[in-house]
C-alpha positions as CSV (number, residue, x, y, z in Angstrom):
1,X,36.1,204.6,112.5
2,X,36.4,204.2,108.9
3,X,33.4,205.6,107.1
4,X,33.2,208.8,104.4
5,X,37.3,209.2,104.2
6,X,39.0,208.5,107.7
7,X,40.6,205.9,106.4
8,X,42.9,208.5,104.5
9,X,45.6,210.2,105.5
10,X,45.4,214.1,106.0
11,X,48.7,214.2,103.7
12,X,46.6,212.2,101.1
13,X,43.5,214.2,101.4
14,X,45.8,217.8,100.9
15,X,47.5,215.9,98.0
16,X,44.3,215.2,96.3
17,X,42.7,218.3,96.8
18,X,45.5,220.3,95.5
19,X,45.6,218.2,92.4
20,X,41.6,218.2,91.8
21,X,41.8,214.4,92.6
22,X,39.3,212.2,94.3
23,X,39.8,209.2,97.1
24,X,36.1,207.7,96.5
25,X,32.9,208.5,94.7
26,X,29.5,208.1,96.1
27,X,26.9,206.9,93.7
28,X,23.7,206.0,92.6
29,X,22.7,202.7,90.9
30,X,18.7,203.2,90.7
31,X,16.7,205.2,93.3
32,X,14.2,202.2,93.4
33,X,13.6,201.3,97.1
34,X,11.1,199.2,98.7
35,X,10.8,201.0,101.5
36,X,9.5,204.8,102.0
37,X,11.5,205.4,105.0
38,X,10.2,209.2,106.9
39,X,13.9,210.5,107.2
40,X,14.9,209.6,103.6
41,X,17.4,212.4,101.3
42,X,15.3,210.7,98.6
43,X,11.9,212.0,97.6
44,X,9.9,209.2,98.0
45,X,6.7,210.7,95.8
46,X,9.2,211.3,92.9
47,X,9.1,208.6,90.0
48,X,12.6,208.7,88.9
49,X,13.4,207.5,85.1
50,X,15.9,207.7,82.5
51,X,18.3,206.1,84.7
52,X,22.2,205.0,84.1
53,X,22.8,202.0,81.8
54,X,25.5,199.5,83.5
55,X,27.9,200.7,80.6
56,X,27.2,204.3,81.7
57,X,27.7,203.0,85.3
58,X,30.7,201.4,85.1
59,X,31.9,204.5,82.4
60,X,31.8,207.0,84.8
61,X,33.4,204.7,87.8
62,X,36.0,204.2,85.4
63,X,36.4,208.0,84.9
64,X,36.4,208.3,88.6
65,X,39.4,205.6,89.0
66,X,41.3,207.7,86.6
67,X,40.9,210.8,89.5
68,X,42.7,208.9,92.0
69,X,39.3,207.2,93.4
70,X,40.2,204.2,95.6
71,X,36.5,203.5,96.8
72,X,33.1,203.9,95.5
73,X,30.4,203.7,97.9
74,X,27.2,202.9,96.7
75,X,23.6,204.5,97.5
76,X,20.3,204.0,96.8
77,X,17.2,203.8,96.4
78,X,18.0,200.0,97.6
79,X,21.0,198.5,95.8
80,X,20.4,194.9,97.1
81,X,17.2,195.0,94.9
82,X,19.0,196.3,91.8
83,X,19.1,193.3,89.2
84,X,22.4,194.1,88.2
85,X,24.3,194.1,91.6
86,X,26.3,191.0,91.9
87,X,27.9,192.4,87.9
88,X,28.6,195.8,88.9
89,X,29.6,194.2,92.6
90,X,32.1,191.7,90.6
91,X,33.3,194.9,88.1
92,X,34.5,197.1,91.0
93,X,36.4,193.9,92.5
94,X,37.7,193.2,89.3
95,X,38.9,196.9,89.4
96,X,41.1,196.9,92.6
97,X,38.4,199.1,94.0
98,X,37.3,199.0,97.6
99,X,33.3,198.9,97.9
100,X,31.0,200.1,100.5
101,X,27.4,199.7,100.6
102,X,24.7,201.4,102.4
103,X,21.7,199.0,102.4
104,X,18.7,198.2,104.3
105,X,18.8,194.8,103.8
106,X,16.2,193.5,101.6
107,X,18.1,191.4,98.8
108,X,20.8,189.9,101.5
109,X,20.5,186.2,101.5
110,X,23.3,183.7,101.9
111,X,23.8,184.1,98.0
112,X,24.3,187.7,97.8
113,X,25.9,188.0,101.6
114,X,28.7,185.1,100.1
115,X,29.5,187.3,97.3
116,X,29.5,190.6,99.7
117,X,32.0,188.8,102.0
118,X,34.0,187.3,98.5
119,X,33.8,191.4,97.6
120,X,35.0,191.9,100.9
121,X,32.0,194.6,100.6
122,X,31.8,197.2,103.6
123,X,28.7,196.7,104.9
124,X,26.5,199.4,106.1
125,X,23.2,198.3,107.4
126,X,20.8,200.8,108.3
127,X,18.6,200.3,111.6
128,X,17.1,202.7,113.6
129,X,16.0,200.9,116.2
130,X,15.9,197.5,117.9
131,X,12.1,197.8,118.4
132,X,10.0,196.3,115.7
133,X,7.4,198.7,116.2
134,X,9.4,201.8,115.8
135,X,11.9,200.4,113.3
136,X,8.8,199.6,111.2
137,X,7.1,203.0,111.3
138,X,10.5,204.9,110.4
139,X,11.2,203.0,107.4
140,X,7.3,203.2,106.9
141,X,7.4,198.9,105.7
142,X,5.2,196.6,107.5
143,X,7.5,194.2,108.0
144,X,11.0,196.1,107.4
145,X,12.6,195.1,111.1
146,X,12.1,191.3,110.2
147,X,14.0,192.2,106.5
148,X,17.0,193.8,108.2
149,X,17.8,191.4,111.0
150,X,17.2,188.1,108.3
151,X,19.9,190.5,106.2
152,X,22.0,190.9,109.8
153,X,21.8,187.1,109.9
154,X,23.1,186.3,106.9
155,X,26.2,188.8,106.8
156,X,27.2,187.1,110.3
157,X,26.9,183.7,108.5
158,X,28.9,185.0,105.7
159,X,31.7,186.1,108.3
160,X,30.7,189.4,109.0
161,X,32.0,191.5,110.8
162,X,35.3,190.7,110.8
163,X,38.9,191.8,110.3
164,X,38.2,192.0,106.2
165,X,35.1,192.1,106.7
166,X,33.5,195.2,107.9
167,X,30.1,196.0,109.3
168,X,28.7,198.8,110.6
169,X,25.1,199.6,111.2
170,X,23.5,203.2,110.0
171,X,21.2,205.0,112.5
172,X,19.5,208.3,112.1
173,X,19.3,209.9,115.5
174,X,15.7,210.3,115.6
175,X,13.1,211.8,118.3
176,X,11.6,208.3,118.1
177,X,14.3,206.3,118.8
178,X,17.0,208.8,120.9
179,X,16.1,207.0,124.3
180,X,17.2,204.2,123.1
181,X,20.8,204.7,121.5
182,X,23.4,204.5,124.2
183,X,22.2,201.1,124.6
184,X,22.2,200.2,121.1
185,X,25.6,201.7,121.3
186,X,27.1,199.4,123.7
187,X,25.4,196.2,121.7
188,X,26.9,197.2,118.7
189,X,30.5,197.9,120.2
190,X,30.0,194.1,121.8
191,X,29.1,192.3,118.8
192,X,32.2,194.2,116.7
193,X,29.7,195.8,114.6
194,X,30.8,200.3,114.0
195,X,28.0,202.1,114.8
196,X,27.4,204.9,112.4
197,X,24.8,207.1,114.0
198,X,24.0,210.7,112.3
199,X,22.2,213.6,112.4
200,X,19.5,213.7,110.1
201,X,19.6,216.1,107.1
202,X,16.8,217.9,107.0
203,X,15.4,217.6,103.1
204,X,13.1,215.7,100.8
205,X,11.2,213.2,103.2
206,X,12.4,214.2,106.2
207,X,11.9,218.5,105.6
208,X,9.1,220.0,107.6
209,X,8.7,216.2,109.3
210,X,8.5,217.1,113.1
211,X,8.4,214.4,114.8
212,X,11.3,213.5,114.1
213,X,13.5,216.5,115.1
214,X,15.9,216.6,117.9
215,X,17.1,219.9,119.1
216,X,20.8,220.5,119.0
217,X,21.3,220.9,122.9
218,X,20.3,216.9,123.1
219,X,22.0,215.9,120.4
220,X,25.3,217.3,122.1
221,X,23.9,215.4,125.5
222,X,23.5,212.3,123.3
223,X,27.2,212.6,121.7
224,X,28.8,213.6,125.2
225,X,27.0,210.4,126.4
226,X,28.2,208.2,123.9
227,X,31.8,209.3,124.5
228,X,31.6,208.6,127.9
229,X,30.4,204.9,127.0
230,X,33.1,204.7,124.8
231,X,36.0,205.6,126.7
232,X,34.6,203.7,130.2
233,X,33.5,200.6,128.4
234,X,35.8,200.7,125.4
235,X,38.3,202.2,126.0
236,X,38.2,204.3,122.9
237,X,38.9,208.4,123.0
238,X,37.0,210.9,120.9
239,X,35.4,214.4,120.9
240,X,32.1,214.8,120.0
241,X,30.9,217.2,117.7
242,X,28.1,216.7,114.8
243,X,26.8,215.3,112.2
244,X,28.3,212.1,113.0
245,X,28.9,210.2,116.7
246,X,32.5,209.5,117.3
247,X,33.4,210.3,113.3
248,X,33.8,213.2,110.9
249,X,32.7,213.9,107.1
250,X,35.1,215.8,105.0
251,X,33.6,214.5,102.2
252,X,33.8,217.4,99.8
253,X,37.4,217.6,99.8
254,X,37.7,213.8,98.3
255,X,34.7,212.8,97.2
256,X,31.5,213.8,95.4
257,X,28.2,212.0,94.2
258,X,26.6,210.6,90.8
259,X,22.8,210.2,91.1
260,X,20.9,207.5,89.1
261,X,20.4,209.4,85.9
262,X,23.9,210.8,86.0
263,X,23.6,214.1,87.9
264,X,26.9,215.3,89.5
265,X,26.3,216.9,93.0
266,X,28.9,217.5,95.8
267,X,26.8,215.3,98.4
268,X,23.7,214.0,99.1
269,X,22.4,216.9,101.1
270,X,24.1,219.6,99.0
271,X,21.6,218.8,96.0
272,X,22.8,220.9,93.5
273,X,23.4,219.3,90.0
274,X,26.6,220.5,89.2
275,X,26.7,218.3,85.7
276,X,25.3,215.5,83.9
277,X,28.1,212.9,83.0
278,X,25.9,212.3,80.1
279,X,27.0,216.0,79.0
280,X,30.5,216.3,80.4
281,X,33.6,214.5,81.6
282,X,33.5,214.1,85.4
283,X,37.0,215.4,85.5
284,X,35.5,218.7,83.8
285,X,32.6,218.8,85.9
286,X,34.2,218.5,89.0
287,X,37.9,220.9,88.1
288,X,35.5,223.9,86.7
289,X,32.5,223.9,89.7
290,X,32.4,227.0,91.5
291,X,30.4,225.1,94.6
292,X,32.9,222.3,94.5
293,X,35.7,225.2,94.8
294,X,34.3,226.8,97.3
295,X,33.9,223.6,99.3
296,X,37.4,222.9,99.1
297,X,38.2,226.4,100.0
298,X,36.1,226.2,102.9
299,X,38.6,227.6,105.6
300,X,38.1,230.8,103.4
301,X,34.9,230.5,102.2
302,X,32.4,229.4,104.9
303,X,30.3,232.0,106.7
304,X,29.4,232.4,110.3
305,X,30.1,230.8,113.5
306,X,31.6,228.0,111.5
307,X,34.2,230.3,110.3
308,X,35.9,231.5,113.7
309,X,34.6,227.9,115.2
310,X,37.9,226.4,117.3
311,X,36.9,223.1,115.5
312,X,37.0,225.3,111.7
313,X,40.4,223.2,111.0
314,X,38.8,219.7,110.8
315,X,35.2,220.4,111.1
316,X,32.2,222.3,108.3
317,X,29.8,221.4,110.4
318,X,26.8,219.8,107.9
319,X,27.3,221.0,104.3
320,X,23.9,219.7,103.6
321,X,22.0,220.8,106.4
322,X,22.9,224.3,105.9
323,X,21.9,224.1,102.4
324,X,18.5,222.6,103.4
325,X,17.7,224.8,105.9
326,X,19.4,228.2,104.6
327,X,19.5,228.0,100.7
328,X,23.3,228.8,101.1
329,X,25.7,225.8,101.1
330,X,28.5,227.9,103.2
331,X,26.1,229.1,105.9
332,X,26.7,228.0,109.6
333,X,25.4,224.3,110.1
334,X,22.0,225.6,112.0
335,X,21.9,221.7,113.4
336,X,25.5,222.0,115.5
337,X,25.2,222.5,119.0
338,X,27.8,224.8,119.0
339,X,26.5,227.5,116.2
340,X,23.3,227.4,118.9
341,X,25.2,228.0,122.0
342,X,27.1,230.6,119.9
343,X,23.8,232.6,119.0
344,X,22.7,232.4,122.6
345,X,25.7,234.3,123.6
């Protein structure tokens, strides 16, 4: 899998965090979003304004180039409504910069999938579930399943997936839709299409919503599961371990995110406005940040199970989650299976 930084090297990754260097950037166009979907890192009730200018857009993906950025991953709100998409799309092209998109679909016709593909845009497509039904209550849209599989349709008539072209759909593991995901698992693998199931952070929309929670002794059933599928049907090998199946975030030693009004934060579950790239340099921001130390430093730095955890080398467990669900950034991930089973002990 190649999604948040396995596609670099652990030499490269070392290298860049020695030199306060990033490999990609994470950012915001406009929190504007069509749909109001229950899980969502976004506060949905909160009117957001004063957002970047395309100058101040491309400004600070500029500045991020100059840190050693390689790819700039773009978040929402919904960036296939933003106006400005196809210019900012064309800009990072135009750059040498490799693109990847988180979307749920909504402004993917054959226009905007035929620049994607000319792009060569990494394609992350967000459903939660192949039932119209659920997929429509979770994203809380009337209508949203229909949007996302017309979007589907029109990345597989612009080539997708593909050897350059990569697609990969984005599922929250969910109490709604957990039944289901070994065999959405094994569609996906057939059609070529990376799954990118997660663990849901637990913050803005989806904080105190319980319905949706999955205790961490089924989400390790779920992940052993999907291994299993993997390796008998797929022949592929991995361990599981959260917050992502078959995949692992080490985000903060690369990477770090610019909102829509220009707030620096480390990720998007670790919401702590380091900066405002209207104020400061993102080199500044990012070289004097004690959290964004600390995250580096993690070996030394995180607390708990985590710490003395036999996975510590390659694994913080959810930076965000502990933040959400602590206050502390550098607790234990209270999601992981194995900080539960630990406790238990």
């Amino acid at each position: 899998m190649q999604i948040y930084n396995l596609e670099f090297t652990e030499q490269e990754i070392r290298q860049a965090v020695a030199a306060d260097r990033l490999l990609s950037m994470e950012i915001e166009f406009s929190r504007v979003c069509n749909f109001r979907c229950s899980y969502c890192y976004v506060d949905g009730g909160v009117e957001c304004t004063n957002e970047l200018s395309r100058e101040e857009i491309k400004d600070v993906i500029l500045q991020a180039k100059e840190l050693g950025a390689r790819k700039i991953i773009i978040l929402g709100g919904e960036p296939s409504i933003y106006p400005h998409l196809v210019e900012m799309l064309r800009f990072l092209g135009q750059e040498g910069l490799e693109i990847e998109m988180f979307t749920n679909g909504s402004g993917i016709d054959q226009e905007l999938a035929s620049v994607l593909a000319e792009e060569r845009v990494r394609i992350a497509l967000k459903l939660n579930s192949r039932d119209e039904k659920i997929q429509d209550q979770l994203a809380g849209k009337k209508g949203a399943w229909r949007i996302i599989n017309r979007a589907l349709a029109a990345l597989q008539a612009a080539g997708y997936p593909s050897k350059e072209l990569f697609l990969a759909i984005s599922t929250v593991i969910c109490r709604q839709n957990i039944a289901e995901l070994p065999a959405m698992w094994q569609w996906l693998r057939q059609e070529s299409i990376e799954p990118y199931f997660e663990v849901i952070t637990p913050q803005a929309n989806a904080f105190g919503n319980s319905s949706l929670e999955v205790a961490p002794g089924e989400l390790k059933e779920l992940f052993v599961r999907l291994a299993a599928i993997d390796l008998e049907k797929f022949g592929r090998t991995w361990e599981p371990q959260p917050p992502l199946v078959g995949n692992k975030c080490m985000r903060h030693q690369v990477s770090c995110v610019v909102t829509a009004t220009g707030d620096v934060m480390p990720c998007v579950g670790v919401t702590i406005p380091l900066d405002n790239i209207r104020h400061n340099m993102l080199a500044s921001i990012l070289k004097n940040s004690e959290v964004v130390n600390n995250l580096k430093n993690y070996r030394q730095m995180i607390k708990g199970p985590c710490r003395s955890c036999e996975k510590a080398a390659e694994c913080y467990g959810c930076r965000g989650a502990a933040y959400q669900l602590t206050g502390d950034y550098l607790a234990s991930d209270p999601t992981c299976w194995r900080n539960a089973d630990s406790e238990k002990s």
